[in-house]
C-alpha positions in Angstrom: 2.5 -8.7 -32.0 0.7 -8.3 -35.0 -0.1 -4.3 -36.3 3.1 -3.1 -34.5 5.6 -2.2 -37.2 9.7 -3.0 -36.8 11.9 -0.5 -36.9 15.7 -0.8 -38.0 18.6 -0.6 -35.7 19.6 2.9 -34.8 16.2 4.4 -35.4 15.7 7.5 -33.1 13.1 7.2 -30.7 11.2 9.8 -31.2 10.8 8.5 -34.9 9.5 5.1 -34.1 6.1 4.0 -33.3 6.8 0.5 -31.1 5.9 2.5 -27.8 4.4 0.5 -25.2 3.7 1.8 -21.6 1.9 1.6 -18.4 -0.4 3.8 -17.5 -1.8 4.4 -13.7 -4.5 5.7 -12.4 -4.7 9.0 -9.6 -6.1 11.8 -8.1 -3.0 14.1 -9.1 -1.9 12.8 -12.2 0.8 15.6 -12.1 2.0 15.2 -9.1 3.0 11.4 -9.4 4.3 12.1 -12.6 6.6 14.8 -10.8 7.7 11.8 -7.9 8.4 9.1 -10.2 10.5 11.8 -12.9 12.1 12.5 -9.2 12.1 9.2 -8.4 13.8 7.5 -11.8 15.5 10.6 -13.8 13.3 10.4 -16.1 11.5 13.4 -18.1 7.9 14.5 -18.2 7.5 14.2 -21.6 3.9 15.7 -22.0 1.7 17.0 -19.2 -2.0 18.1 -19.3 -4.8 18.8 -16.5 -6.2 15.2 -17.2 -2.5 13.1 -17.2 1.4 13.0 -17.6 3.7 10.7 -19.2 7.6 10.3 -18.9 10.4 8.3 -20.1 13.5 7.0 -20.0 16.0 8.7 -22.0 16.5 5.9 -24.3 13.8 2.9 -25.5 10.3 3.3 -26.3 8.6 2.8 -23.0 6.8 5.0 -21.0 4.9 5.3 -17.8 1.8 7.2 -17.9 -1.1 8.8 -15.2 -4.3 9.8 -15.7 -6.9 11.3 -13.3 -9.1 9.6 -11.6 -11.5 11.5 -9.5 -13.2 8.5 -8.0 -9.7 6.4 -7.8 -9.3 4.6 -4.5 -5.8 2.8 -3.3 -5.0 -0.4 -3.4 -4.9 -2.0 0.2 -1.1 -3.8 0.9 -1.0 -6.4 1.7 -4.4 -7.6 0.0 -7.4 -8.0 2.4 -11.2 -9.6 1.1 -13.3 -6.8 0.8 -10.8 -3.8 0.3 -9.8 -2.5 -3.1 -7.1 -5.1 -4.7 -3.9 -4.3 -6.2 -4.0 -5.4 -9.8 -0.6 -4.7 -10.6 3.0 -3.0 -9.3 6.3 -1.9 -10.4 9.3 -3.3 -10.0 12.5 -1.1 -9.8 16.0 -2.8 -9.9 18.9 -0.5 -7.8 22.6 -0.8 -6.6 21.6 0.3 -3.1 18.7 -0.5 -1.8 19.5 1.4 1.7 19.9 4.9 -0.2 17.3 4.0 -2.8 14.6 3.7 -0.4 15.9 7.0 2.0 16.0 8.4 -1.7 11.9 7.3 -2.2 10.9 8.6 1.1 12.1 11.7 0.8 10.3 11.9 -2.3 7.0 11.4 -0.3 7.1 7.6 -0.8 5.5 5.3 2.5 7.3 2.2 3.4 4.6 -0.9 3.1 4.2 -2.2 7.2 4.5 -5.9 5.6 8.0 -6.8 3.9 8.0 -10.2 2.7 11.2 -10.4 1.1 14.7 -9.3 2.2 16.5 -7.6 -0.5 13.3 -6.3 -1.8 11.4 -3.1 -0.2 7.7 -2.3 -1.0 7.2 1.1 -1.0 3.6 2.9 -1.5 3.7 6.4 -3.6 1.8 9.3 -2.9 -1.2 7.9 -4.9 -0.9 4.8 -2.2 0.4 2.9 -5.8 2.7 -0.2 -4.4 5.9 -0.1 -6.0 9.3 -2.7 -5.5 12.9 -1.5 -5.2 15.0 -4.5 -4.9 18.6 -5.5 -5.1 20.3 -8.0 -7.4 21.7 -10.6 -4.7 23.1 -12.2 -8.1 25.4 -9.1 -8.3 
């Protein structure tokens, strides 16, 4: 992408400036920040009344939150009339069984419609839908 600099190999990442990210929308910003660190080991790497953002422990990307006083949840599966979902995340495990029971205790909400075995769609706290899914490929 043009205007996005290289970096060489080994770089840290805190000393390069490729970072890309996704950012959601929510009531709590906080909050979900606080499920998905839970959620994915990540860190919170800055917090403030009006968003969060983590990371990984290694790479350059990020998933972000900001607040949303007016933010409404998207409707799963998607229904005419009803707030669309524009976009989810996907999140490859080893075991899908304890990853979900891992998500719910979090204060995830398994979707009613699954249309996919070996894939669970989950809804966090926000009402966000999210994807755990297995590798049948192994």
């Amino acid at each position: 992408m043009r205007g996005r600099p290289g970096h060489e190999p080994g770089t840290a990442r805190t000393a390069r400036h490729d970072w890309w990210g996704v950012v959601l929308e929510a009531p709590d910003p906080r909050a979900l920040a606080r499920f998905y660190a839970e959620l994915l080991g990540w860190e919170i790497a800055r917090e403030d009344a009006e968003g969060a953002a983590l990371g990984p422990p290694d790479g350059v990307a990020y998933l972000a939150f900001q607040r949303s006083a007016d933010y409404v949840p998207p409707v799963w599966p998607a229904r005419d009339g009803v707030q669309r979902i524009t976009m989810h995340l996907d999140f490859e495990v080893t075991d899908l069984e304890a990853a979900v029971a891992h998500a719910l205790e979090l204060g995830a909400r398994q979707a009613g419609h699954q249309p996919q075995d070996g894939v669970r769609v989950l809804l966090d706290p926000a009402g966000h839908p999210f994807c755990l899914y297995a590798d049948a490929g192994g």
